[in-house]
N, C-alpha and C positions, 0 to 999 in steps of 0.2 A: 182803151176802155179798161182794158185788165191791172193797168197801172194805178190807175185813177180808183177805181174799187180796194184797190191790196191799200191804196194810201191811205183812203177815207178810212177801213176797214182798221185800219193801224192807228191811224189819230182816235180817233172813238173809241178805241179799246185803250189807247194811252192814257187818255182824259178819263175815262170812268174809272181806269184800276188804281190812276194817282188819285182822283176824288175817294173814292172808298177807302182805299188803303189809308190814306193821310201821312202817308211815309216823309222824311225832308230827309232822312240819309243818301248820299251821294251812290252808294253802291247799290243801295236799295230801289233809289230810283231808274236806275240803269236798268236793275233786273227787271223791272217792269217794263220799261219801258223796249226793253231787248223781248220781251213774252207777248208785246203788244205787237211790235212789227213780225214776230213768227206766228202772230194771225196774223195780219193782214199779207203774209207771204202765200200763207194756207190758202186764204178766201181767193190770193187772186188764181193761185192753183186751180182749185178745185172749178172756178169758175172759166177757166179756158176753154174755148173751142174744143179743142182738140181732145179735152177730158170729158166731154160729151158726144163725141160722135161713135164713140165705143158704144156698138149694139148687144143688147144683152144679151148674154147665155143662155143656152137653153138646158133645162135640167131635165136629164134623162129617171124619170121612174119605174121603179121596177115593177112586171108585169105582176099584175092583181090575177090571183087565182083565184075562181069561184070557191067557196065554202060548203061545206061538206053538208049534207043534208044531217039534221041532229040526229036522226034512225041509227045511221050507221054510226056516228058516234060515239064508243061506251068509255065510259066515265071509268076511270083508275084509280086504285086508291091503295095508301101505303100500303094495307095489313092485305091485300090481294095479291103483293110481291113476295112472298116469302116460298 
C-alpha cells in the first residue's frame, strides 16, 4: 500500500508540475520530475505504520504559582530608586 501511495503521490505531482511549469528542456524536466518522486518518497514515509505508532509526548509544565494578592504588591518606580 505504501508503494502504491509514494507512486500515485509521485505521478500527480509529475503531471501537475510539468502541466504548470510548461517546461520542454531536457534538464529541466528531470528536475521536476526528480522533486516529484521526492514527494512521493515523503508521502509514502510519512504515511508508514511505523511513523504512526509513535505515542505522543508528553510536555512537562512548569508549576503555576498562585498570584500575589494586589495589597501586598507595591508598585516601583524609577525616580523611587535613587
Amino acid at each position: 500500500m505504501q508503494l502504491g501511495v509514494g507512486t500515485l503521490v509521485a505521478v500527480v505531482a509529475a503531471v501537475a508540475l510539468l502541466a504548470v511549469s510548461g517546461e520542454s528542456g531536457v534538464w529541466r524536466i528531470t528536475v521536476l520530475v526528480g522533486f516529484a518522486v521526492a514527494l512521493g518518497t515523503l508521502s509514502a514515509v510519512l504515511l508508514s505504520p511505523a511513523a504512526r505508532r509513535r505515542p505522543p509526548q508528553a510536555v512537562a509544565l512548569p508549576p503555576v504559582r498562585p498570584a500575589e494578592p494586589t495589597a501586598v504588591r507595591q508598585p516601583v518606580y524609577a525616580h523611587q530608586s535613587r
